[in-house]
N, C-alpha and C positions, 0 to 999 in steps of 0.2 A: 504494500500500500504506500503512494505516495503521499504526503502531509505539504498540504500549500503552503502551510506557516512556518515551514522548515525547510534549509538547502539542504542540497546531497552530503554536505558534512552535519548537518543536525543544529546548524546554527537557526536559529530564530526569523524570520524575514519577514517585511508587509509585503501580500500578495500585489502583484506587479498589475497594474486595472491599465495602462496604459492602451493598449490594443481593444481594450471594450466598449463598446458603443455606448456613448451616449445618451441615456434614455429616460424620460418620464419614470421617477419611481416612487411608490407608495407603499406603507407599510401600515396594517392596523391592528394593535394588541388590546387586547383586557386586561383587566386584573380583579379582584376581589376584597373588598377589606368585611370582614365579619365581626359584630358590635351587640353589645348589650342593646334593647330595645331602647332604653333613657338616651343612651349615650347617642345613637341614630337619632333620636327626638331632638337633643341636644344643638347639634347638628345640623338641623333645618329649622330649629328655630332660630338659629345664630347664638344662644345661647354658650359656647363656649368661650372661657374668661381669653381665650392668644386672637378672638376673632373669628374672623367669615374663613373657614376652615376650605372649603372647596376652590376661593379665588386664592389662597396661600396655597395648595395642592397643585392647581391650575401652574401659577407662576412656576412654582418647584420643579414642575413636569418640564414643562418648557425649556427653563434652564438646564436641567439637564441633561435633554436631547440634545443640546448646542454643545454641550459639556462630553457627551460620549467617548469623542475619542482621546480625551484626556484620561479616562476610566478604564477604559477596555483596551488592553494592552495589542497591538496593533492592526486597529480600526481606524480607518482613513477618515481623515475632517473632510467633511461635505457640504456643499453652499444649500444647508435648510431651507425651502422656498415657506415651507407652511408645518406650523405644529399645533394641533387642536385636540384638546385632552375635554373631556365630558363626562359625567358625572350621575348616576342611575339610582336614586335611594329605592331601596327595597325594602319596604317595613314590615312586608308578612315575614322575609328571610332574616331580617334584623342583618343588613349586610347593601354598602355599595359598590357600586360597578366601575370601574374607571375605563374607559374606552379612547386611546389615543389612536389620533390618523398623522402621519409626516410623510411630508411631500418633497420631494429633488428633483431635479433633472442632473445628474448625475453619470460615472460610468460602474457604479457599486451600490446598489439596494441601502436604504432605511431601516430596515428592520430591527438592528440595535439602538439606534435611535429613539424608535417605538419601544421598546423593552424597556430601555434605562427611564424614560418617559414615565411609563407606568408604573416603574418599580416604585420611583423617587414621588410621585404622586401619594403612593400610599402609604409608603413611610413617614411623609408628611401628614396626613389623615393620623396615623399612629401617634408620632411625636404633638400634633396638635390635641388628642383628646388622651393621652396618657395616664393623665392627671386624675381623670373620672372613668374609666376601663383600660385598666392593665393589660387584660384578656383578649383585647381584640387581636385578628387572627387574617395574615394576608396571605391569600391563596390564590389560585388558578392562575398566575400573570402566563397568558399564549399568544403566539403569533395567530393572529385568525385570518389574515387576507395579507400578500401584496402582489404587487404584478410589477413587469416592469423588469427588463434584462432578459440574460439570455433564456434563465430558467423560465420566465414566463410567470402565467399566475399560479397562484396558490390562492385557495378557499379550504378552511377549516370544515369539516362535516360536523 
């Protein structure tokens, strides 16, 4: 098996994107944060003492995505065109949705982008209401759509 991220001596490399076409790409993840029913309540009433929890999640996400390839140890910095992180309260499941879309024209996909996006979204959510549930629980972060490149698209079933 060959490993892109590594030469034929085993040294380390960023994969070589020069030769790839230029293309339209978009990447869009989930994620999960799961919450005592108060603390969810909490949350949409704005009632939490750090603030409007979901526009500090928002920002966080955003940042992020811009931040990836400082994080991910050789991920190519990409001219971000567009990053929109959105926000699903589910008060039968006691738990919200974080759904991030990132857009490039690029010659290397989004999709960490969209991940680091969503992670840092809900880690934010966590460090915002920590203070009134310890418990809460971040689950399911997956890639569920992008397209764009040679792979083409991708949809989650």
């Amino acid at each position: 098996m060959k490993f892109t991220h590594f030469d034929e001596k085993g040294r380390a490399r960023m994969v070589d994107v020069t030769g790839k076409a230029v293309t339209e790409r978009i990447a869009i993840t989930e994620g999960i944060v799961k919450m005592k029913p108060e603390t969810l309540k909490m949350i949409l009433n704005k009632e939490i003492a750090k603030g409007d929890v979901f526009q500090v999640a928002r920002l966080a996400g955003i940042m992020a995505a811009k931040m990836t390839p400082h994080l991910i140890p050789l991920c190519h910095p990409l001219p971000i065109t567009s990053v929109e992180i959105d926000f699903e309260a589910d008060e039968e499941k006691s738990q919200v949705k974080i759904k991030t879309t990132v857009k490039t024209t690029a010659q290397t996909g989004v999709e960490m982008e969209a991940m680091v996006a969503t992670s840092l979204a809900a880690l934010t959510i966590y460090d915002m209401c920590k203070a009134v549930d310890k418990e809460m629980e971040i689950d399911e972060i997956k890639l569920i759509y992008k397209a764009g490149g040679k792979s083409g698209e991708f949809k989650r079933t």
